[in-house]
C-alpha positions as CSV (number, residue, x, y, z in Angstrom):
1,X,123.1,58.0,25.7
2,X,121.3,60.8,23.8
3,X,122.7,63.6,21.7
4,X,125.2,65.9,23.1
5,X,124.3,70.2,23.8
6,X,126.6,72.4,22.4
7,X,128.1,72.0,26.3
8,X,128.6,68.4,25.7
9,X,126.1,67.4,28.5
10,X,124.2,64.9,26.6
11,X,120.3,65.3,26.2
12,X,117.7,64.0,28.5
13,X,115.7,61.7,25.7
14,X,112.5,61.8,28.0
15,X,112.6,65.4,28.3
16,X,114.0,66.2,24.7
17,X,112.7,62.6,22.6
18,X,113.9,65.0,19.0
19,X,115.6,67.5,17.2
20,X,112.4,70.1,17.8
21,X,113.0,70.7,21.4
22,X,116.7,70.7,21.2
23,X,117.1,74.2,21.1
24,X,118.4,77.5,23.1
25,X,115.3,79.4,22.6
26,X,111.5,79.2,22.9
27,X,110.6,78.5,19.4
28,X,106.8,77.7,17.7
29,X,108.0,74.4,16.2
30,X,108.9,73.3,19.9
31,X,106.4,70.6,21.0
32,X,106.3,72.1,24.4
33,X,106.2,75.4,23.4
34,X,102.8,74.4,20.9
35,X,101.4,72.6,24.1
36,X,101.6,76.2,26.4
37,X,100.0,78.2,23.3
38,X,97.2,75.8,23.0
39,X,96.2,76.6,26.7
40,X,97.5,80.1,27.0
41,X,95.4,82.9,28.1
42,X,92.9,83.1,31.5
43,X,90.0,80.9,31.8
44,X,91.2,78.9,28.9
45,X,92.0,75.8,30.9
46,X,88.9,76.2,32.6
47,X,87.1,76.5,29.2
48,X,88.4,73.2,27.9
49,X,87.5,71.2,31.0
50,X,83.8,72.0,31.0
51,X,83.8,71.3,27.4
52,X,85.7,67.9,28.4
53,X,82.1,66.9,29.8
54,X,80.8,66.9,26.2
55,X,79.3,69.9,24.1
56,X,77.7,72.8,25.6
57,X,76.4,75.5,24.3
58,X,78.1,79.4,24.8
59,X,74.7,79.7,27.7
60,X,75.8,76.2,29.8
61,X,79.3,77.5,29.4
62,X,78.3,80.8,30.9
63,X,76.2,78.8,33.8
64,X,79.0,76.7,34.0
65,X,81.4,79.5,34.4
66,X,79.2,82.4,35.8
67,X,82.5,84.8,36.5
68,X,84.1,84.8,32.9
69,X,83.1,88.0,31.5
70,X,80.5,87.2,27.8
71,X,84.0,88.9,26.1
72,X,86.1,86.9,27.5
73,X,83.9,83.5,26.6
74,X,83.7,84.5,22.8
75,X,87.6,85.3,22.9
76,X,88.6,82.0,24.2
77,X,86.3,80.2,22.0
78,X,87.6,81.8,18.9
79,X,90.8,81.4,19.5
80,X,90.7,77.5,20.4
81,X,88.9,77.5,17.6
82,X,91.2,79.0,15.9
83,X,94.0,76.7,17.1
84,X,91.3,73.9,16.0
85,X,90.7,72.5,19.5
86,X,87.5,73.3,19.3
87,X,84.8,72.7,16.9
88,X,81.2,75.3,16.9
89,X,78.1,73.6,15.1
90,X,74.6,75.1,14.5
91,X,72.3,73.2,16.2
92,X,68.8,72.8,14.0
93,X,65.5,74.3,15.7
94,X,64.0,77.6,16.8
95,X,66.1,79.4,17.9
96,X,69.0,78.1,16.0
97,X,71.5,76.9,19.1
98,X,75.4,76.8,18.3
99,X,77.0,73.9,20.0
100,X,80.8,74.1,20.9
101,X,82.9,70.5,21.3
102,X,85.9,69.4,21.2
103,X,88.3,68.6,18.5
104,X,90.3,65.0,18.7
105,X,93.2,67.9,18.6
106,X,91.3,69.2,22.0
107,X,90.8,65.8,23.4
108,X,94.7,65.4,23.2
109,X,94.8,68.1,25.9
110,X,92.9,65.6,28.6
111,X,96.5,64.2,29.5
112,X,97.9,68.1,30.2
113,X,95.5,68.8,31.6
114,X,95.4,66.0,34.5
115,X,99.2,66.4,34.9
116,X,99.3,70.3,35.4
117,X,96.6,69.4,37.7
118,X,98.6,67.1,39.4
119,X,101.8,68.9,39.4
120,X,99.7,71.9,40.9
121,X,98.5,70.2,43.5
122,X,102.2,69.1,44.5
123,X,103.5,72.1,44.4
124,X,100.8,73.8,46.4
């Protein structure tokens, strides 16, 4: 039996494994809640699956994706780089290329990313 809520029902330990998701409110420290974050925000899902095919550059990820807006691209790649899910290199040569890949942090995603395909489908 797992831990009781405060209404005595007791925890559902597949859901809930620990004390960080054992709360009343949406908070950072929440596994579930860090898992949303790191694929919040349009075309960031999208973003991390072509890069799930290996490292592309920010051009085969605007062939790739030929509707995100050049803004948009830069955001989202900033900010899973900035959520280190994503790594940008400098590739050597003339012109100097940058390279964007994914983080072992990024790789985690794969999983999520499969299910919330899943689940979509099912639902749809």
């Amino acid at each position: 039996m797992g831990h009781q809520t405060e209404t005595g029902r007791p925890w559902d330990e597949e859901l809930v494994p620990d004390e960080r998701g054992r709360t009343g409110n949406p908070e950072q420290g929440c596994p579930v809640e860090v898992a949303l974050a790191a694929i919040a925000g349009r075309w960031t899902t999208l973003v991390l699956r072509e890069l799930m095919h290996g490292p592309a550059s920010y051009g085969e990820l605007r062939e790739r994706l030929p509707r995100i807006s050049p803004k948009v691209l830069a955001e989202r790649l900033r900010a899973l780089e900035d959520r280190e899910l994503v790594v940008r290199e400098r590739v050597r040569g003339f012109p100097v290329r940058t390279s964007y890949g994914l983080t072992p942090r990024g790789e985690a995603l794969r999983p999520l990313l499969v299910e919330l395909y899943r689940t979509g489908s099912a639902l749809s």
